[in-house]
N, C-alpha and C positions, 0 to 999 in steps of 0.2 A: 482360543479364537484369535486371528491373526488379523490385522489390522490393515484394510487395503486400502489406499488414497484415491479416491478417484481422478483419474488426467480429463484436466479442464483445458480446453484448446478455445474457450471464446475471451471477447479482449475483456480488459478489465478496467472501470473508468470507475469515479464516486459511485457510491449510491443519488438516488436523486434526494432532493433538498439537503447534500453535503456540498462545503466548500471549503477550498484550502485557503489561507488568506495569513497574513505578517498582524503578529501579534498589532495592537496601538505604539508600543514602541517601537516599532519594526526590528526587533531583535530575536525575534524568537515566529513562530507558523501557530496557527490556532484553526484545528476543522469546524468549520461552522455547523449548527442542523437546526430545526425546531426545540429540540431536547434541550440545547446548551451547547458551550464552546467544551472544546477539550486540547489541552496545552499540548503542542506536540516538540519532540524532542527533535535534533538536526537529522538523526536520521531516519527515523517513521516520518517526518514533512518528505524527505528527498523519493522515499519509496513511493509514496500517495503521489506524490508532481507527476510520477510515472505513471498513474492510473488516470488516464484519458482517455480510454477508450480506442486510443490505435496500439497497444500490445498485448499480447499474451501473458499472462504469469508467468511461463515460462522465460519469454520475452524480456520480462522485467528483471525478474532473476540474473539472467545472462548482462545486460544493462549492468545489474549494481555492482555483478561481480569485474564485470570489463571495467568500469570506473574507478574501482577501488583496487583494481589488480590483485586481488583475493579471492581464490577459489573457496574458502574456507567458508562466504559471509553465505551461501549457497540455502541454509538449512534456515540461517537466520532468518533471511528476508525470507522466503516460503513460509517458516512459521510465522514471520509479520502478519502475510498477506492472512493465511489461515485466520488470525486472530481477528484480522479486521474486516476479514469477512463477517466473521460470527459477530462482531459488533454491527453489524450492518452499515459501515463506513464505506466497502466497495460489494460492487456487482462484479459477476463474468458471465458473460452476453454469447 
């Protein structure tokens, strides 16, 4: 059985009642929700800053790989978002 991805072309912002926010020492990002805080590392905070609701996943993709001049991060950040969708941390609209 082959494994097909479905292509999501709406934007992608939090889920609602998430928020991105600087740890109390401000050295570090922390997503907020009802649930509890979850510590996020420098770069799952810089991918989620991107989820506002004016890009695409693909969008975003293209962003992290532009900024970081790495075609390679391509698969990573798509797996990010994948994961944090299924955490319920972002929507795509």
């Amino acid at each position: 059985m082959k494994d097909y991805t479905v292509a999501r072309a709406g934007k992608v912002r939090l889920a609602p009642g998430r928020q991105l926010q600087k740890d109390a020492a401000g050295q570090g990002h922390i997503l907020t929700s009802r649930t509890g805080p979850v510590r996020l590392n420098e770069a799952a905070a810089a991918i989620l800053e991107l989820c506002d609701g004016t890009r695409t996943r693909e969008g975003i993709i293209a962003r992290v790989v532009r900024l970081k001049n790495d075609d390679s991060l391509a698969d990573d950040v798509r797996d990010f978002l994948d994961a944090a969708r299924r955490r319920g941390w972002i929507v795509e609209e």
